[in-house]
TIMI-2910 file (N, C-alpha, C, CB; in pm, 1 decimal, decimal comma, always signed):
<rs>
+----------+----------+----------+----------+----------+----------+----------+----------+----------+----------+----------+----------+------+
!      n_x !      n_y !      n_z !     ca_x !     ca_y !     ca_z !      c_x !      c_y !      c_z !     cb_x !     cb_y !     cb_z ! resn !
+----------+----------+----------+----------+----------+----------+----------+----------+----------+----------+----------+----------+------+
! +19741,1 ! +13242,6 !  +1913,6 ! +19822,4 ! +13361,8 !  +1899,2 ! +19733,3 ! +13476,1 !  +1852,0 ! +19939,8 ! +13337,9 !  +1800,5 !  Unk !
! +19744,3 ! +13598,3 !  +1923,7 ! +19674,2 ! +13698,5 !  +1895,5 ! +19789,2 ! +13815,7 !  +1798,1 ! +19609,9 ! +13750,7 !  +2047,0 !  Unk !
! +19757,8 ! +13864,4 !  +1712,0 ! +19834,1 ! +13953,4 !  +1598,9 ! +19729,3 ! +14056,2 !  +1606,7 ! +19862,5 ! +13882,8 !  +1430,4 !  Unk !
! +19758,8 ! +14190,8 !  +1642,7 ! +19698,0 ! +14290,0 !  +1646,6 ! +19796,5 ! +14401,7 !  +1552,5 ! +19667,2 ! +14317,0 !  +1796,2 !  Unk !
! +19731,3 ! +14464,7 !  +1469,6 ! +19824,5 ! +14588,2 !  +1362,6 ! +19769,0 ! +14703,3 !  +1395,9 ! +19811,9 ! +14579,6 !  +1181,4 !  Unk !
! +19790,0 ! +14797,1 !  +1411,2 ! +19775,4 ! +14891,6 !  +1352,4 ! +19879,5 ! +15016,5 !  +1295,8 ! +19699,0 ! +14918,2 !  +1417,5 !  Unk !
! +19832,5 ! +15060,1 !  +1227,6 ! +19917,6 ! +15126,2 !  +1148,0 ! +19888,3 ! +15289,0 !  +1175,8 ! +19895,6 ! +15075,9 !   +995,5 !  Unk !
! +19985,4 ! +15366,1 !  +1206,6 ! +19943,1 ! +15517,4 !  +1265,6 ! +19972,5 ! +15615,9 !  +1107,8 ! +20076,3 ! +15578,9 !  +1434,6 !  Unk !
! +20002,3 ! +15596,2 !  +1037,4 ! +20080,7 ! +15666,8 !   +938,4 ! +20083,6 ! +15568,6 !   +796,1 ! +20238,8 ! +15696,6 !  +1005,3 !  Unk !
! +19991,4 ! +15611,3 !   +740,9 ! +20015,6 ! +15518,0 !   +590,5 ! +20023,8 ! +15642,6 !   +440,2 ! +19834,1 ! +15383,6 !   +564,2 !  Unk !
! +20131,4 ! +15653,2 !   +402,8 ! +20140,7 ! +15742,8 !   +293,3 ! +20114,2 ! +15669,3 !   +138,0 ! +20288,2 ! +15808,0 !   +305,2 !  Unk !
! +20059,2 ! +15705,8 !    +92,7 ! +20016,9 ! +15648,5 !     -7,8 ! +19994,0 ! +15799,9 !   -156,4 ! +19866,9 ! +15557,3 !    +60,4 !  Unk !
! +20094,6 ! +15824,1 !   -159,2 ! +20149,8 ! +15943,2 !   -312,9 ! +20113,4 ! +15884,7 !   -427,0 ! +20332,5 ! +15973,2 !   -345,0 !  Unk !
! +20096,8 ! +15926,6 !   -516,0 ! +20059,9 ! +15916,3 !   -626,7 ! +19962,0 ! +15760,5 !   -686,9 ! +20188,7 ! +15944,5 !   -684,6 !  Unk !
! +19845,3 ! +15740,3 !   -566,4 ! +19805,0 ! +15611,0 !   -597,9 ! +19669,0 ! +15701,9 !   -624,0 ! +19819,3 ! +15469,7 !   -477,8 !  Unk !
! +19596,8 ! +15577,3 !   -705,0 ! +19452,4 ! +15611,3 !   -787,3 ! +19330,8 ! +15630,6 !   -696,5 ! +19408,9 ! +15485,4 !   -891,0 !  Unk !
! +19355,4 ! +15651,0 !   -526,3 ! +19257,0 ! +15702,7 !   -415,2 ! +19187,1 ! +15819,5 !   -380,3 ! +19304,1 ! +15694,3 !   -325,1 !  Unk !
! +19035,2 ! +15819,6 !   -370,2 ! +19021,3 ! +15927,3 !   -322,2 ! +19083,0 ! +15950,0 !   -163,5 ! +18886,9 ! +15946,0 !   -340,2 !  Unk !
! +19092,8 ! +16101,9 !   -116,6 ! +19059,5 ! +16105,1 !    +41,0 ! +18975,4 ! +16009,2 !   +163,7 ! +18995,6 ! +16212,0 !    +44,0 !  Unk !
! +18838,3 ! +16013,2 !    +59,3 ! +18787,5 ! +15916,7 !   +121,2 ! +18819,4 ! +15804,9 !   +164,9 ! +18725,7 ! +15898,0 !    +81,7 !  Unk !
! +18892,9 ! +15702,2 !    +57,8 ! +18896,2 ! +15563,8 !     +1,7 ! +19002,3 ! +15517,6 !    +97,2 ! +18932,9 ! +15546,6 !   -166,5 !  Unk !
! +19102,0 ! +15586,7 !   +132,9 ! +19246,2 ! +15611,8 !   +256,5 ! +19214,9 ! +15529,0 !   +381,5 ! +19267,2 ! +15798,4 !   +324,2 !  Unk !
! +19113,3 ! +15549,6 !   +432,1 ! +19092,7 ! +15453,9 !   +573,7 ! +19065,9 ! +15315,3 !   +521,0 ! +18951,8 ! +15502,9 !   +681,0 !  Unk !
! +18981,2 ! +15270,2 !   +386,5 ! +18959,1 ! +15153,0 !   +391,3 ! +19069,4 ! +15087,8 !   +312,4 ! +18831,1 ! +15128,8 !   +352,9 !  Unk !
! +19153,4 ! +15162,2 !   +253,9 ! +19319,6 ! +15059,5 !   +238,1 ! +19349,0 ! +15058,6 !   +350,4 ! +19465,4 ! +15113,0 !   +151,7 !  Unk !
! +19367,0 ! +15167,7 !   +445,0 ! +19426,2 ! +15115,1 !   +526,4 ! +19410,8 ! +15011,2 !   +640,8 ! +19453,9 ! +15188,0 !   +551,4 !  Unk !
! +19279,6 ! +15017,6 !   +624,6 ! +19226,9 ! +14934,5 !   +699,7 ! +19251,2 ! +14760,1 !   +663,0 ! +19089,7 ! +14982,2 !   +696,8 !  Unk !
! +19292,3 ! +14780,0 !   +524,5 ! +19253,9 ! +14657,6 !   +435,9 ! +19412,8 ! +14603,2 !   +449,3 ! +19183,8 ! +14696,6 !   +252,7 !  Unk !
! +19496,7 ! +14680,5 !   +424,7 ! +19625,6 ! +14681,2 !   +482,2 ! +19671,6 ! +14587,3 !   +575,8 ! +19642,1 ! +14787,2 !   +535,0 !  Unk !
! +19603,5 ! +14665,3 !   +730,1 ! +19594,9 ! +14593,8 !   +843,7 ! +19568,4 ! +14472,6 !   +861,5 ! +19531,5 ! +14635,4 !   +903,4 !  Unk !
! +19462,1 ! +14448,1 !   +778,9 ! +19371,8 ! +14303,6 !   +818,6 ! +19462,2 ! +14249,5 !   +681,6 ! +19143,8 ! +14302,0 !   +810,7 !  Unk !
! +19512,4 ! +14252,5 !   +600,1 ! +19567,3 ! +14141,9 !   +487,1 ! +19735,0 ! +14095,4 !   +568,3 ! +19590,7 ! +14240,6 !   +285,9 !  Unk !
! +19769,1 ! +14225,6 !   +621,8 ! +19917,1 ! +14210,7 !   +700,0 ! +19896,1 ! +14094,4 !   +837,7 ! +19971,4 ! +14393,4 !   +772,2 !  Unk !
! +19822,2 ! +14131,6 !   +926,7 ! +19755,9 ! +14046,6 !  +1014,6 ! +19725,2 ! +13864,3 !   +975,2 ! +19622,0 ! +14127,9 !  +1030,7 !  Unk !
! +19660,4 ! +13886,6 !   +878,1 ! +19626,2 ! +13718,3 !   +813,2 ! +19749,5 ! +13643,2 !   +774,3 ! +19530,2 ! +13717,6 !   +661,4 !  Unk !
! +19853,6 ! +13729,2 !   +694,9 ! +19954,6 ! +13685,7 !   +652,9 ! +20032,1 ! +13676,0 !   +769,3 ! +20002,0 ! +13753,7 !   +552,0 !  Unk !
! +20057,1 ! +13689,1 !   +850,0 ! +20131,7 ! +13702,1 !   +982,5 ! +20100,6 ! +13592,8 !  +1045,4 ! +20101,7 ! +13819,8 !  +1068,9 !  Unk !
! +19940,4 ! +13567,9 !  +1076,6 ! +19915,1 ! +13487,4 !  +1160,9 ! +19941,5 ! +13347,9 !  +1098,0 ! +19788,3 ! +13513,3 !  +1209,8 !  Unk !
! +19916,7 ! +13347,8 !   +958,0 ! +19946,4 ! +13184,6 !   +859,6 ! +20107,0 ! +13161,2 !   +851,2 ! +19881,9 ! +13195,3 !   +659,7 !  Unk !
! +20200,7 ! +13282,0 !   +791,4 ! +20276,7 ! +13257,4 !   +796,6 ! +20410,0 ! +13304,4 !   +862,7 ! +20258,8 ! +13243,3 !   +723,9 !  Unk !
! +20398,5 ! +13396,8 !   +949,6 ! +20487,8 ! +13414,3 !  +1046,8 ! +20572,7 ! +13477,1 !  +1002,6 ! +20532,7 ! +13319,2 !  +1101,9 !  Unk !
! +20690,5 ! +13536,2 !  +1061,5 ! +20786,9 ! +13645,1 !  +1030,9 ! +20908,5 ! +13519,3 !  +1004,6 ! +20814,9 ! +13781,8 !  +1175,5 !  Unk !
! +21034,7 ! +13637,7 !   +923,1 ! +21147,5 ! +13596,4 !   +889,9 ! +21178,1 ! +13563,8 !   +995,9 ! +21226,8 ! +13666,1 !   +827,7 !  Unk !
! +21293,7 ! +13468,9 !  +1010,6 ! +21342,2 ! +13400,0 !  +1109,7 ! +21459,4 ! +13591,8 !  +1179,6 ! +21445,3 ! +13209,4 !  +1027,1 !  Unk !
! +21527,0 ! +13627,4 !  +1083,9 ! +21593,3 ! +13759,3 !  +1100,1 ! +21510,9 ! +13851,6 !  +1201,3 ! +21606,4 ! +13831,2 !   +955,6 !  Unk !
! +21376,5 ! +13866,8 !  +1170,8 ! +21301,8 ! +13958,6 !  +1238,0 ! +21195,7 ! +13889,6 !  +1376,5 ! +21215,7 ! +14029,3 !  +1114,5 !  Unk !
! +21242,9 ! +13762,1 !  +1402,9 ! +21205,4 ! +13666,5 !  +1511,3 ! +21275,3 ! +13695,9 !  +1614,4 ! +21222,2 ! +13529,5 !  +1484,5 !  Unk !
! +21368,7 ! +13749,0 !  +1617,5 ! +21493,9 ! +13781,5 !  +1746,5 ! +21456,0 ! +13894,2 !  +1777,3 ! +21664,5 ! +13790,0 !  +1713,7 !  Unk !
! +21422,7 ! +13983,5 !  +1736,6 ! +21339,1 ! +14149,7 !  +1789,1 ! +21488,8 ! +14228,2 !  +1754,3 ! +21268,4 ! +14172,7 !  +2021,1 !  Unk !
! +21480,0 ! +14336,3 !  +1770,7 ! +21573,6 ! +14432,1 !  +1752,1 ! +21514,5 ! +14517,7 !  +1613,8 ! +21726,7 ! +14358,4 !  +1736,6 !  Unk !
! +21587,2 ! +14667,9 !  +1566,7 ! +21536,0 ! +14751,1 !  +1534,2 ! +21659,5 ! +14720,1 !  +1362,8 ! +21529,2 ! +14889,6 !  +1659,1 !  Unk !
! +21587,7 ! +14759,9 !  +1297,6 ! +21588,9 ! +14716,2 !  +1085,2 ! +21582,1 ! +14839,4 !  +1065,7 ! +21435,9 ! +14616,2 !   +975,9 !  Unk !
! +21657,2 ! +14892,0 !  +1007,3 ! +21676,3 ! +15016,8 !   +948,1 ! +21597,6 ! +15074,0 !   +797,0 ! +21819,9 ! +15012,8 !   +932,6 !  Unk !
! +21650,7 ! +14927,6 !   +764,5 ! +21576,1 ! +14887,3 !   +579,9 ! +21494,7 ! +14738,4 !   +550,5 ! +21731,1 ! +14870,1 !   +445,2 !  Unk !
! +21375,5 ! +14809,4 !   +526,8 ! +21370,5 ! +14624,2 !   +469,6 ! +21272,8 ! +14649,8 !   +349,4 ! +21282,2 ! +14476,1 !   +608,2 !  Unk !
! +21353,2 ! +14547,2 !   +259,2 ! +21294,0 ! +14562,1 !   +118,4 ! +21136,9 ! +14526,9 !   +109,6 ! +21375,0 ! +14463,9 !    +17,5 !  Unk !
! +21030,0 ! +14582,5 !    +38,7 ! +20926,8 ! +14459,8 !    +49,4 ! +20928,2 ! +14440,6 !   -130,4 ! +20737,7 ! +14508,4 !   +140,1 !  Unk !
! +20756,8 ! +14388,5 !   -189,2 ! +20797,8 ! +14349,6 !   -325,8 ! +20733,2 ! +14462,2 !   -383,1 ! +20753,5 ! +14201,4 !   -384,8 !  Unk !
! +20692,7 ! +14457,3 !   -505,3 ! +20645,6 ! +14528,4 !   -588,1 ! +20487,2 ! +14520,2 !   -636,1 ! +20728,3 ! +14509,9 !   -676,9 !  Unk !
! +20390,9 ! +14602,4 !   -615,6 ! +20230,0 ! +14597,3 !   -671,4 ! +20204,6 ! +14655,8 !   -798,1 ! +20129,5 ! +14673,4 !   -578,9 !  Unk !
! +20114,2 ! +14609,8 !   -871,8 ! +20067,2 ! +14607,7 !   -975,9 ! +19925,5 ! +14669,5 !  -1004,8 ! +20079,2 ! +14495,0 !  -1000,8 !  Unk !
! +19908,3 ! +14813,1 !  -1062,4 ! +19792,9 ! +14871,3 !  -1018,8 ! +19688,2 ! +14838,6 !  -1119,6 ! +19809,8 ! +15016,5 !   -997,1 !  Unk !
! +19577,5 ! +14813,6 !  -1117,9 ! +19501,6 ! +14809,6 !  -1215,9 ! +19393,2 ! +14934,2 !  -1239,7 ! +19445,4 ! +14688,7 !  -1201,0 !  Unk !
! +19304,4 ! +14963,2 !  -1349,9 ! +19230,8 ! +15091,3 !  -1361,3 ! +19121,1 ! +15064,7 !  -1262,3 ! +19176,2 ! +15128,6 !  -1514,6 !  Unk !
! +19127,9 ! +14940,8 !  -1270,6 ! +18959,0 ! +14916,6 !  -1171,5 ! +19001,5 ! +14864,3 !   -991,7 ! +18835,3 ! +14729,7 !  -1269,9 !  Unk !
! +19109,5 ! +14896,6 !   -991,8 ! +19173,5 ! +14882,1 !   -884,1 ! +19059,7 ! +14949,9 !   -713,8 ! +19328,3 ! +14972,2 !   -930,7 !  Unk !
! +18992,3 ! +14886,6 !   -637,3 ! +18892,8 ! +14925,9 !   -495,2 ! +19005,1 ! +14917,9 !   -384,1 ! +18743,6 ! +14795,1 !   -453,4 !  Unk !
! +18971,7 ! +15007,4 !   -331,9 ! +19082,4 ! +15009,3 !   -211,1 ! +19056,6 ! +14886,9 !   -152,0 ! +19072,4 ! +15132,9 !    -95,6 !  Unk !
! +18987,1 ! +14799,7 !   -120,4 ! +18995,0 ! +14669,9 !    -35,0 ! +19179,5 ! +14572,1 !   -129,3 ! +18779,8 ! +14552,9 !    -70,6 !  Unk !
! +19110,7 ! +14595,6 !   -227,8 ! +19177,3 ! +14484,0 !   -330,9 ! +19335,5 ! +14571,4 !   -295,6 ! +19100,0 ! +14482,1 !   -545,4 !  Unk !
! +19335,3 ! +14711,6 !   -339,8 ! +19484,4 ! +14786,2 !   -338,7 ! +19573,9 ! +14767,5 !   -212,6 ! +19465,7 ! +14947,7 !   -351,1 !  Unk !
! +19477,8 ! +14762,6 !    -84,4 ! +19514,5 ! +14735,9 !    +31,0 ! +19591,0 ! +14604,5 !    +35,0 ! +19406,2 ! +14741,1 !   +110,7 !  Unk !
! +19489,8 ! +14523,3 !    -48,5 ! +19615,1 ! +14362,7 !     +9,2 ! +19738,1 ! +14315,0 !    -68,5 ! +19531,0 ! +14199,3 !     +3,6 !  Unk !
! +19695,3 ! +14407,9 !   -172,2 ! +19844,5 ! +14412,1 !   -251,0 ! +19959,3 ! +14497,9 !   -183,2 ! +19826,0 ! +14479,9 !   -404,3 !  Unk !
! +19906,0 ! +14577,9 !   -106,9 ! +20022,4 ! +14674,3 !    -22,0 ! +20046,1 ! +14584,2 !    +77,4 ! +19975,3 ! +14833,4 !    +46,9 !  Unk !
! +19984,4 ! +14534,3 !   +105,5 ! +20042,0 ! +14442,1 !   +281,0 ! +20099,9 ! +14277,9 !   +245,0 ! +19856,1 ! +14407,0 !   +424,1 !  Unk !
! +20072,9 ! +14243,0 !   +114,9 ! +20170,5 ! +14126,1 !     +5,5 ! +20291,4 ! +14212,0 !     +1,8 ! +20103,3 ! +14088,2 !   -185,7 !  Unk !
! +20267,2 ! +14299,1 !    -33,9 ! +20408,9 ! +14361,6 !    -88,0 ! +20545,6 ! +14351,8 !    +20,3 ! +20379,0 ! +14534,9 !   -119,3 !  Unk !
! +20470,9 ! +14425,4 !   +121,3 ! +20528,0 ! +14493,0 !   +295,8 ! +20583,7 ! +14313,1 !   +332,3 ! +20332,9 ! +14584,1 !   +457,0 !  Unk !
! +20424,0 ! +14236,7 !   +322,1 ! +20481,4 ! +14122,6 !   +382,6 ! +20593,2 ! +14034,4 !   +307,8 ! +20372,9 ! +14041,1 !   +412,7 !  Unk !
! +20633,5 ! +14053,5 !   +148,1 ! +20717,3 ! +13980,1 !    +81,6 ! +20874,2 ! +14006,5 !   +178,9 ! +20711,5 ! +14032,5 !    -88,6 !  Unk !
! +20864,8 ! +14145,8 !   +253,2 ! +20982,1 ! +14167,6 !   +293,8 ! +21061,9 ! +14099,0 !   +450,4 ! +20969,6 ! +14305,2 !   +289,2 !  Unk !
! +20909,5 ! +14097,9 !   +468,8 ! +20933,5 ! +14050,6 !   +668,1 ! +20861,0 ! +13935,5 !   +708,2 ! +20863,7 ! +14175,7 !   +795,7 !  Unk !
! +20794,4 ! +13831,8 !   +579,4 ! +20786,8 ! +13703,1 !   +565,8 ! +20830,9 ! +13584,1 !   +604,6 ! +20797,3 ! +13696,2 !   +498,8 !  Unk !
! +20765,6 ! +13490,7 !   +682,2 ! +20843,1 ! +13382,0 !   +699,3 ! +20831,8 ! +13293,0 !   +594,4 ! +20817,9 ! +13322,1 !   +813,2 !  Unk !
+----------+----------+----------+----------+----------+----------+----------+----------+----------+----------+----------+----------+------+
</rs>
């Protein structure tokens, strides 16, 4: 199975990033959402296809020494707590 992400639009307000630092969450994003996808697969709900208006994900935990690689896979844990199999 091939899982390809990408993400066109990632807003990220009031987090501890430079400008710079923005492509490699997001990048980090991609590839942590992707891994989790490919191991564990989507909700059975979001297996049938059709369009979700809302979906909850969980909650991240920032730390001071927080690198966008690391912030990234806590955002795509989070995203994935919601649309998880």
């Amino acid at each position: 199975m091939n899982i390809n992400i990408h993400i066109e639009r990632l807003i990220l307000d009031g987090l501890p990033i430079t400008h710079s630092q923005r492509p490699l969450v997001q990048a980090s994003v991609e590839a942590e959402l992707a891994r989790l996808l490919a191991s564990d697969g989507l909700t059975s709900a979001l297996q049938i296809g059709g369009a979700v208006p809302y979906m909850p994900g969980g909650s991240i935990q920032l730390a001071r020494d927080s690198n966008p690689h690391k912030l990234g896979q806590q955002i795509a844990q989070a995203v994935y707590g919601g649309i998880g199999g």
